[in-house]
mmCIF file of the C-alpha atoms, coordinates in Angstrom:
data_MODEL
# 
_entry.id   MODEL 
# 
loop_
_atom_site.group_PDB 
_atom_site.id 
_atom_site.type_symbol 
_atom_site.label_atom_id 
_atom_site.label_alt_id 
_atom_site.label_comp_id 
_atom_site.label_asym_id 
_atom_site.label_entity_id 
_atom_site.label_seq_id 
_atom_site.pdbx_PDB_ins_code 
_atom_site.Cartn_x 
_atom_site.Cartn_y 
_atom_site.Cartn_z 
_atom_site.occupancy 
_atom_site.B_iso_or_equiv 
_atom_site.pdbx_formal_charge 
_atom_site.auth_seq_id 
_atom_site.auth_comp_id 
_atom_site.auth_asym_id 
_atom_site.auth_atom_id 
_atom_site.pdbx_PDB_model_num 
ATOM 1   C CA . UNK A 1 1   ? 5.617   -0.382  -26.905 1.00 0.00 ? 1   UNK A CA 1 
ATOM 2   C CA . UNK A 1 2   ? 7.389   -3.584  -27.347 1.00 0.00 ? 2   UNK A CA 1 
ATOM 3   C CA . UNK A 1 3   ? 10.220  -4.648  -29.876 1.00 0.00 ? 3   UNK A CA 1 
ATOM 4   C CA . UNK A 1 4   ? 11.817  -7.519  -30.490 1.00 0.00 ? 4   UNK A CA 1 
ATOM 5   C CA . UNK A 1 5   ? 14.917  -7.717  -32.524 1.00 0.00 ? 5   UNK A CA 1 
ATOM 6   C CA . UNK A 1 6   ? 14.278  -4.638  -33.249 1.00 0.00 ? 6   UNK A CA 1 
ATOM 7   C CA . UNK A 1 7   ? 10.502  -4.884  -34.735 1.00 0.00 ? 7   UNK A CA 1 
ATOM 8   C CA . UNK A 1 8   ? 8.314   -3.397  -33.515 1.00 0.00 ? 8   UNK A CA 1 
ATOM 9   C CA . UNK A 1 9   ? 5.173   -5.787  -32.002 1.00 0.00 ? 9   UNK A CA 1 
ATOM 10  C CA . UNK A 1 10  ? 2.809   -4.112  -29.162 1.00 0.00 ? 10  UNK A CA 1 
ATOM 11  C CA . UNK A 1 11  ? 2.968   -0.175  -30.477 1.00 0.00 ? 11  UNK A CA 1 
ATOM 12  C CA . UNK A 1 12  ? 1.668   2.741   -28.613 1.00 0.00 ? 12  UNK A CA 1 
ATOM 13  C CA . UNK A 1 13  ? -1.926  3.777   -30.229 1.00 0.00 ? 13  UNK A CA 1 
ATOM 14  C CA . UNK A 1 14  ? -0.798  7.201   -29.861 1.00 0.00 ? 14  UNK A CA 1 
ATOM 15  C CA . UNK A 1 15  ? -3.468  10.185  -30.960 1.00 0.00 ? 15  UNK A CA 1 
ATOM 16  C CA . UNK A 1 16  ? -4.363  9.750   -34.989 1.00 0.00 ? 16  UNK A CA 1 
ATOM 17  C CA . UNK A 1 17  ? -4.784  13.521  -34.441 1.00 0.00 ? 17  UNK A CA 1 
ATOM 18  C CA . UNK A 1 18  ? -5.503  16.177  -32.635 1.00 0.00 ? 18  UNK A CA 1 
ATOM 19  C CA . UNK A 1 19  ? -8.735  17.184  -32.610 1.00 0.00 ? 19  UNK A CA 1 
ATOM 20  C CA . UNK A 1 20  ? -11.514 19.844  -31.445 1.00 0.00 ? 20  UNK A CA 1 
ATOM 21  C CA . UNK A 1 21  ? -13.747 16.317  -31.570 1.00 0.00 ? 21  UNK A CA 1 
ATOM 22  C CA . UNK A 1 22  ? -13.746 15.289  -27.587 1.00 0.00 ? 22  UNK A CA 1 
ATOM 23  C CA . UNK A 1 23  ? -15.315 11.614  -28.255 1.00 0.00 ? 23  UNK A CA 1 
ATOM 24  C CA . UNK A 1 24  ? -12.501 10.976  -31.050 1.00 0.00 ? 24  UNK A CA 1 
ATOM 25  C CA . UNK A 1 25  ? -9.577  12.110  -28.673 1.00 0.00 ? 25  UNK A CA 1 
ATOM 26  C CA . UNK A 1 26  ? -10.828 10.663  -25.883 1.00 0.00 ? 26  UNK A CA 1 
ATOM 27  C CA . UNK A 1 27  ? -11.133 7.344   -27.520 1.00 0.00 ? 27  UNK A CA 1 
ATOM 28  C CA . UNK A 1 28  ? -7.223  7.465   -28.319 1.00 0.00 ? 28  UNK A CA 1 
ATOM 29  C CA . UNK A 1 29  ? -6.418  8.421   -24.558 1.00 0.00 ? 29  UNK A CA 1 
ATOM 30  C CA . UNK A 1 30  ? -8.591  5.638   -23.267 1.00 0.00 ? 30  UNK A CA 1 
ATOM 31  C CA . UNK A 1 31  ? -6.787  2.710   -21.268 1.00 0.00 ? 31  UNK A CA 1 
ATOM 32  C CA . UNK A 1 32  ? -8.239  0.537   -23.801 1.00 0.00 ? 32  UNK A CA 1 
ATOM 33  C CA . UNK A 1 33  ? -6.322  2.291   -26.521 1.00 0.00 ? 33  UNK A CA 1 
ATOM 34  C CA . UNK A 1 34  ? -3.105  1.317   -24.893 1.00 0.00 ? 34  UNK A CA 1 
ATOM 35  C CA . UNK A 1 35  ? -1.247  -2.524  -24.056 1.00 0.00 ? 35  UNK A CA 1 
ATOM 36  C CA . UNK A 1 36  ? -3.178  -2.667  -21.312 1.00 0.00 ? 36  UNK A CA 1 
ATOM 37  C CA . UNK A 1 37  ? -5.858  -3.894  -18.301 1.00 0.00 ? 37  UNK A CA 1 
ATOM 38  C CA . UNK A 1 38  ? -9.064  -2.376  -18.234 1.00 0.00 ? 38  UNK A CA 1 
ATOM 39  C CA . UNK A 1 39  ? -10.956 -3.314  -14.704 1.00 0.00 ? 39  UNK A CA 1 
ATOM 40  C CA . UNK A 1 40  ? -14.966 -2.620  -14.938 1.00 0.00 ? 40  UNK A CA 1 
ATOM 41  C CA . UNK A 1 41  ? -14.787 -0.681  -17.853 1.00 0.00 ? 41  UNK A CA 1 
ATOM 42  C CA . UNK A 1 42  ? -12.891 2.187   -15.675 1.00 0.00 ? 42  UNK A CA 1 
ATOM 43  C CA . UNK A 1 43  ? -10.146 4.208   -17.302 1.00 0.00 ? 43  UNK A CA 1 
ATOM 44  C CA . UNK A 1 44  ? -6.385  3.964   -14.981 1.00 0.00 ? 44  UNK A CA 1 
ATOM 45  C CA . UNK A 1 45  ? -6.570  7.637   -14.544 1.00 0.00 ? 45  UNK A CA 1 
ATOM 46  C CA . UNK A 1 46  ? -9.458  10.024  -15.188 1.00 0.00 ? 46  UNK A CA 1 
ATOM 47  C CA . UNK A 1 47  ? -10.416 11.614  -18.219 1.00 0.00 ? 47  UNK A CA 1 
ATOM 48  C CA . UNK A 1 48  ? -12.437 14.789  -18.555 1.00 0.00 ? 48  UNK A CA 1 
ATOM 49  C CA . UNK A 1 49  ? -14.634 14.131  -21.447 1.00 0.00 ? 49  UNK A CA 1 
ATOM 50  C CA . UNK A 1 50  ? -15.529 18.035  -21.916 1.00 0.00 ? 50  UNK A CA 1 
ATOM 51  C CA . UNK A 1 51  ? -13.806 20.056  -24.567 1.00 0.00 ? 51  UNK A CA 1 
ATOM 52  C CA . UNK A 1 52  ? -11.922 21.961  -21.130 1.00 0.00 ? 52  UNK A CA 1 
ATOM 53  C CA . UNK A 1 53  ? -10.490 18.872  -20.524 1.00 0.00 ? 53  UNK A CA 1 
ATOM 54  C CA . UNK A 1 54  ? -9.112  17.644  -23.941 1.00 0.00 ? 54  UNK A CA 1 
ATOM 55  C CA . UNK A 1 55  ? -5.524  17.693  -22.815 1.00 0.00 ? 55  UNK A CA 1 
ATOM 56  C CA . UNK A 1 56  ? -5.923  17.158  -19.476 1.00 0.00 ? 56  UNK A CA 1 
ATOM 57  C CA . UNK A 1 57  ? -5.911  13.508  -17.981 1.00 0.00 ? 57  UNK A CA 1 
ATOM 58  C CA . UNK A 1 58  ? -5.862  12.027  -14.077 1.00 0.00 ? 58  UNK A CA 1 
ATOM 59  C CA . UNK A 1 59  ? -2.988  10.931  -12.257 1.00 0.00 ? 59  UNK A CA 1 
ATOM 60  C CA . UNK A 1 60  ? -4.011  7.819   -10.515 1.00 0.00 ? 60  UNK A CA 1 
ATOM 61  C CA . UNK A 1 61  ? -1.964  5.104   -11.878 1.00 0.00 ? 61  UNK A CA 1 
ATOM 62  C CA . UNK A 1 62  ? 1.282   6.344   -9.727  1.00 0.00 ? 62  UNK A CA 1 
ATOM 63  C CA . UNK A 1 63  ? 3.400   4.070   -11.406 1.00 0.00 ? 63  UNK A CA 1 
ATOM 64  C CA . UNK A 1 64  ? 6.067   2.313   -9.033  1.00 0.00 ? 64  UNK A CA 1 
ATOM 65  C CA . UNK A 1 65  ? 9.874   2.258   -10.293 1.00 0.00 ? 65  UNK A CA 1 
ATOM 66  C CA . UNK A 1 66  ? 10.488  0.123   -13.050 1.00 0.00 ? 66  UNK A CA 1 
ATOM 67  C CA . UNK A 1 67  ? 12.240  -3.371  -11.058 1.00 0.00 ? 67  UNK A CA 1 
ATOM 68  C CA . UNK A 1 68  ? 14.540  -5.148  -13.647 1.00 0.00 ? 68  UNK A CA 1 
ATOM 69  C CA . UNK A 1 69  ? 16.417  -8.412  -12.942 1.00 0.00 ? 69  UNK A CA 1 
ATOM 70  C CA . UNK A 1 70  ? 18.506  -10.939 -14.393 1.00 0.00 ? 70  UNK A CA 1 
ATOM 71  C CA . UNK A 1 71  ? 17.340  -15.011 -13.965 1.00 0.00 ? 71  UNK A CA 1 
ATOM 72  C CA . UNK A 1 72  ? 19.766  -17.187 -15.634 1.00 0.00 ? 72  UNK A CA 1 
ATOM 73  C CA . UNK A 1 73  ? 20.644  -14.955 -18.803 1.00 0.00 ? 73  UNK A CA 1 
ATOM 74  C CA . UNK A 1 74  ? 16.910  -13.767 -18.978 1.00 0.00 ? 74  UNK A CA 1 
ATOM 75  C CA . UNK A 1 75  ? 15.777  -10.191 -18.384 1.00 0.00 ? 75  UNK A CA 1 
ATOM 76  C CA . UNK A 1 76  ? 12.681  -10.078 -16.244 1.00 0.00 ? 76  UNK A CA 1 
ATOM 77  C CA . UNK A 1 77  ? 11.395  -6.077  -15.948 1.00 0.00 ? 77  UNK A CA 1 
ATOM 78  C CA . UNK A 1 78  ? 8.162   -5.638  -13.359 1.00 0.00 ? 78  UNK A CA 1 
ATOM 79  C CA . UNK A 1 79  ? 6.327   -2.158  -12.277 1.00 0.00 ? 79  UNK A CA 1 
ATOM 80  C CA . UNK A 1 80  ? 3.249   -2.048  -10.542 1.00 0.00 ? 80  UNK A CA 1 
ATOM 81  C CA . UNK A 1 81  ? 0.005   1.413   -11.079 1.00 0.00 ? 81  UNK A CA 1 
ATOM 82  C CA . UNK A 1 82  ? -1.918  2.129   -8.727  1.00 0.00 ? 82  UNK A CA 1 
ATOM 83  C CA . UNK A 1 83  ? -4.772  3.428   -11.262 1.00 0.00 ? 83  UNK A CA 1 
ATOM 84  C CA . UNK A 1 84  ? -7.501  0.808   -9.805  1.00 0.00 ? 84  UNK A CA 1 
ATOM 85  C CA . UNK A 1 85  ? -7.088  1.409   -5.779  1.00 0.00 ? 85  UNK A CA 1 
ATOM 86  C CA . UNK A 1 86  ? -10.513 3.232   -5.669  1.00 0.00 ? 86  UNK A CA 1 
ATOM 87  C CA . UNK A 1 87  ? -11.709 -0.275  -6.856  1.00 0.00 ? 87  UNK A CA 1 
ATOM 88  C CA . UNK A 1 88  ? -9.754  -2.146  -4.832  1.00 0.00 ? 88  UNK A CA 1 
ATOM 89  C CA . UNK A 1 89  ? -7.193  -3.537  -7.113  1.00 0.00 ? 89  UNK A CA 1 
ATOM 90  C CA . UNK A 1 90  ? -3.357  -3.156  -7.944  1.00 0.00 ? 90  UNK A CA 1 
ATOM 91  C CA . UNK A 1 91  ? -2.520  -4.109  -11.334 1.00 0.00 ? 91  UNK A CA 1 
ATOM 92  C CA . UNK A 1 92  ? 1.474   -5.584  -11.755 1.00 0.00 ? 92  UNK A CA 1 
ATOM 93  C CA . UNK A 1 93  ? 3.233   -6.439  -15.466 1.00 0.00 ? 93  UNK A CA 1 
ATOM 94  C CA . UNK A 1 94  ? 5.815   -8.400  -15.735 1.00 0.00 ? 94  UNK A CA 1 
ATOM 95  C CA . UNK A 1 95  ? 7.633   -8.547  -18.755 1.00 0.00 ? 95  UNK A CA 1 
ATOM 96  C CA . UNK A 1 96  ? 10.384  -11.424 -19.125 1.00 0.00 ? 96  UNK A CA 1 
ATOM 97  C CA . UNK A 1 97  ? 12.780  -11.651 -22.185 1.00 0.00 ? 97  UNK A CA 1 
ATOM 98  C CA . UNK A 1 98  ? 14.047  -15.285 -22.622 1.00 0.00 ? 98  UNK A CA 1 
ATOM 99  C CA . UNK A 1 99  ? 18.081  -14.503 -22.808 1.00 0.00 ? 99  UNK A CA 1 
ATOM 100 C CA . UNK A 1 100 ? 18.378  -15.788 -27.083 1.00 0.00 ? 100 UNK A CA 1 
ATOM 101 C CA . UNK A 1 101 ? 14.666  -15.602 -27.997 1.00 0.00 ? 101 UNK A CA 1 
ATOM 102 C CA . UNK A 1 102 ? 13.110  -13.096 -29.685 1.00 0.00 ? 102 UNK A CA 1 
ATOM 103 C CA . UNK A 1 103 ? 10.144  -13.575 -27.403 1.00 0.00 ? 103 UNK A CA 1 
ATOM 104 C CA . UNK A 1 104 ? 8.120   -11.420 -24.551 1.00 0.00 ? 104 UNK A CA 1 
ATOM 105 C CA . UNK A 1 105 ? 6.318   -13.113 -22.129 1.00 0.00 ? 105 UNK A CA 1 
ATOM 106 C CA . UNK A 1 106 ? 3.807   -10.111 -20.707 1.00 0.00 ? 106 UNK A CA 1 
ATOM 107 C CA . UNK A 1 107 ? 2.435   -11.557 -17.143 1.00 0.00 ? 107 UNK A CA 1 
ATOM 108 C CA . UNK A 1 108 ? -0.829  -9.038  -15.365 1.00 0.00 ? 108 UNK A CA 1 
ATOM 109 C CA . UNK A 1 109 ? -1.118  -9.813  -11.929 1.00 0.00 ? 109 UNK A CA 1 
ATOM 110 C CA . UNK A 1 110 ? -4.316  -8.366  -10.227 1.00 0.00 ? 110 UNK A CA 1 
ATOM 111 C CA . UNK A 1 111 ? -4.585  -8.127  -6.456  1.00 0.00 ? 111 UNK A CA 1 
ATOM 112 C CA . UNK A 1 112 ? -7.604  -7.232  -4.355  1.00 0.00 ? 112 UNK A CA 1 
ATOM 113 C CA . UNK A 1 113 ? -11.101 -8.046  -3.380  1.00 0.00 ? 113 UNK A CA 1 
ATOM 114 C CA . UNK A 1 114 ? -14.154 -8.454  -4.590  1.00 0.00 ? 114 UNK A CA 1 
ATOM 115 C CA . UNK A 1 115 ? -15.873 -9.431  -7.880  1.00 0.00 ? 115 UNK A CA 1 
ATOM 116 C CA . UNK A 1 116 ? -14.072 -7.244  -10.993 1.00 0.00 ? 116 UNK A CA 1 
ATOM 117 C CA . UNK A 1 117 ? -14.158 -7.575  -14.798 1.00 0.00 ? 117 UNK A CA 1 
ATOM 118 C CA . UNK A 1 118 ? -11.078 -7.524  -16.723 1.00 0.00 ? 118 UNK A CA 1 
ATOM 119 C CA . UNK A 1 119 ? -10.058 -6.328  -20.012 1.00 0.00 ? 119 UNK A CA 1 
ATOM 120 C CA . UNK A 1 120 ? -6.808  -6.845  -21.757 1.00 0.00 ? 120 UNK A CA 1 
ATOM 121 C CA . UNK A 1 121 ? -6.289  -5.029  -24.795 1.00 0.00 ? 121 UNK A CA 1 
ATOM 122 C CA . UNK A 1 122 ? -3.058  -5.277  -27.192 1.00 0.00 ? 122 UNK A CA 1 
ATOM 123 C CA . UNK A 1 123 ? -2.599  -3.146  -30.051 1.00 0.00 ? 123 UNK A CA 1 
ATOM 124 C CA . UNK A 1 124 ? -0.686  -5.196  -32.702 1.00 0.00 ? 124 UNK A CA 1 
ATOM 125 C CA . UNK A 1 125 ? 1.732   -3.384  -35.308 1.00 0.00 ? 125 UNK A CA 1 
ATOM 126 C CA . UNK A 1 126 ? 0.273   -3.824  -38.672 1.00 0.00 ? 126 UNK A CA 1 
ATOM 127 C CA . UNK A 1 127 ? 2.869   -6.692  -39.337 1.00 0.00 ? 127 UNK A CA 1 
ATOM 128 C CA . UNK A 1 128 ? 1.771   -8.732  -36.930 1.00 0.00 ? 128 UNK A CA 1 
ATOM 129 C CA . UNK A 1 129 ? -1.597  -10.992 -36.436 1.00 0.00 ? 129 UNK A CA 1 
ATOM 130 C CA . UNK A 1 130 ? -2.642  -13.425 -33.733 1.00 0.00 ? 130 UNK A CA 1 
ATOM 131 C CA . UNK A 1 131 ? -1.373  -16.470 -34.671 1.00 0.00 ? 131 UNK A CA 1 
ATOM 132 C CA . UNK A 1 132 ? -3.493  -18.872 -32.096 1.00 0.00 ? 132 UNK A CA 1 
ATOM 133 C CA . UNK A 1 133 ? -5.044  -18.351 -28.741 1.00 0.00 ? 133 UNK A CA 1 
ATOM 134 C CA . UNK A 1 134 ? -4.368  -21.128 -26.019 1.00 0.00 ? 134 UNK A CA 1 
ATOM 135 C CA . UNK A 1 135 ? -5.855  -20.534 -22.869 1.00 0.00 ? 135 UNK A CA 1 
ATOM 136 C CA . UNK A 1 136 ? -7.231  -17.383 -23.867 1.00 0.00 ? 136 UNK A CA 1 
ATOM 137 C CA . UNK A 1 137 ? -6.427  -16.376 -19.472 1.00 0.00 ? 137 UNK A CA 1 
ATOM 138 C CA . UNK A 1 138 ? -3.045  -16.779 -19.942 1.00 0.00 ? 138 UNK A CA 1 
ATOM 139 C CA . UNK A 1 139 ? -1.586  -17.239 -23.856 1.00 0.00 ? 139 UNK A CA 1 
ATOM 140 C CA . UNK A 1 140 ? -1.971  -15.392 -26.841 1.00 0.00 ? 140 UNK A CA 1 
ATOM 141 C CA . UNK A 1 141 ? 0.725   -16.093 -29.666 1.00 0.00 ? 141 UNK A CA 1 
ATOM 142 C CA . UNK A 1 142 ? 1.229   -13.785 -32.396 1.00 0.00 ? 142 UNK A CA 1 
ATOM 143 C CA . UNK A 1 143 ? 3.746   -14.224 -35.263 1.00 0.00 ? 143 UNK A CA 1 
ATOM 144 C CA . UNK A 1 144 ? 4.581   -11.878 -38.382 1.00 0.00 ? 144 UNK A CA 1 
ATOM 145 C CA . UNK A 1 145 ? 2.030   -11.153 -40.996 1.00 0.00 ? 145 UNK A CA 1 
ATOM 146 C CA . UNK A 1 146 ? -0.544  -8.940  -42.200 1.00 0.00 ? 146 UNK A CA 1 
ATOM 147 C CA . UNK A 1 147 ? -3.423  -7.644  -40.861 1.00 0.00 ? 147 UNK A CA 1 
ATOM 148 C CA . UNK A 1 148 ? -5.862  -4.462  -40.412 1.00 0.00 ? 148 UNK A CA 1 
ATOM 149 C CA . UNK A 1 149 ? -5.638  -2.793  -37.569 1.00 0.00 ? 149 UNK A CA 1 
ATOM 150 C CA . UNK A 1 150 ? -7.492  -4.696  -34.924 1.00 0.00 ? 150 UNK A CA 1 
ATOM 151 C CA . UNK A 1 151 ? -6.314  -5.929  -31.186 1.00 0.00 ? 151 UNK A CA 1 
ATOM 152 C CA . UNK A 1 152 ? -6.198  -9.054  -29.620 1.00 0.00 ? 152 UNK A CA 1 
ATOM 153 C CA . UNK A 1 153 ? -8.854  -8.736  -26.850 1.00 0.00 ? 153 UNK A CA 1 
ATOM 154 C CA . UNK A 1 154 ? -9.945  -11.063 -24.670 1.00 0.00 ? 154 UNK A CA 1 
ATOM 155 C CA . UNK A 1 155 ? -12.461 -10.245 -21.532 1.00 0.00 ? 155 UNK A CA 1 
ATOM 156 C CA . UNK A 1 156 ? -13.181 -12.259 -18.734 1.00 0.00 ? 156 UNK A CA 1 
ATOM 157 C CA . UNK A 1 157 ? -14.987 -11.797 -15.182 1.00 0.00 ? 157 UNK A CA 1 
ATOM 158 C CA . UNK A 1 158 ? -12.910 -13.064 -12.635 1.00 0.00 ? 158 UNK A CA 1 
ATOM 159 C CA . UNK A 1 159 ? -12.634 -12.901 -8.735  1.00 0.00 ? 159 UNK A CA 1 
ATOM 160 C CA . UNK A 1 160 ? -9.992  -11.355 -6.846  1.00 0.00 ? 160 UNK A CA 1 
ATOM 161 C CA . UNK A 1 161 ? -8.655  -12.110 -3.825  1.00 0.00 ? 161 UNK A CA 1 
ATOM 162 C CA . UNK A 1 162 ? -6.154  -11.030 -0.949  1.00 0.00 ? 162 UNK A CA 1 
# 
């Protein structure tokens, strides 16, 4: 969840309900449900899509302490998951907050080998809409306004490398 000045723009999914219904409650506990990076289609920690399993979920993304610092008046915050090891990839955010802006700058850094498909997934709040998308890798700007409900999602195949 992000907010700035107090409004609220990336918001946590959460679970519309809960539900007998595996396939609807798994799709709300799905990495791609949540403001984050998807690598090969994989979920960050494992999800048993059985009825046993329903409120159950892995714990592979061990999710390092939460580093904050300050750079000249801004606040830069950075934590690292280790959800995609078994691929061979460590995912790191780092979110800076301009000191007087009502910004977010949200920088994923993958590290690893190999070839790997990436998925970034935001889920706007409802008064918010993607504005205009420059260098769809690195810059998506969104501004106030209304929308349905539908993320800002951009894929892209990519190598990574030590």
């Amino acid at each position: 969840m992000l907010r700035l000045d107090g409004e609220e723009v990336l918001c946590d999914s959460g679970t519309g309900c809960y539900t007998r219904d595996p396939k609807v409650r798994n799709r709300f506990r799905a990495t791609a449900a949540h403001n984050s990076v998807l690598v090969d289609g994989e979920e960050q920690n494992s999800i048993d899509r059985g009825r046993d399993g329903l409120f159950r979920i892995g714990t592979e993304a061990e999710v390092t302490r939460i580093e904050d610092r300050n750079e000249n008046g801004d606040v830069l915050l950075c934590a690292s998951h280790s959800g995609y090891k078994r691929l061979g990839v460590m995912h790191t955010r780092t979110i800076h907050l301009p000191e007087r802006k009502p910004m977010a700058i949200v920088q994923d850094q993958l590290v690893g080998t190999g070839t790997h498909r990436f998925e970034i997934n935001f889920q706007l709040a409802p008064s918010w809409k993607v504005s205009s998308v420059e260098k769809l890798e690195s810059e998506i700007r969104v501004s106030p306004g209304r929308i349905n409900s539908s993320p800002a999602k951009s894929v892209r195949e990519s190598k990574v490398i030590d």
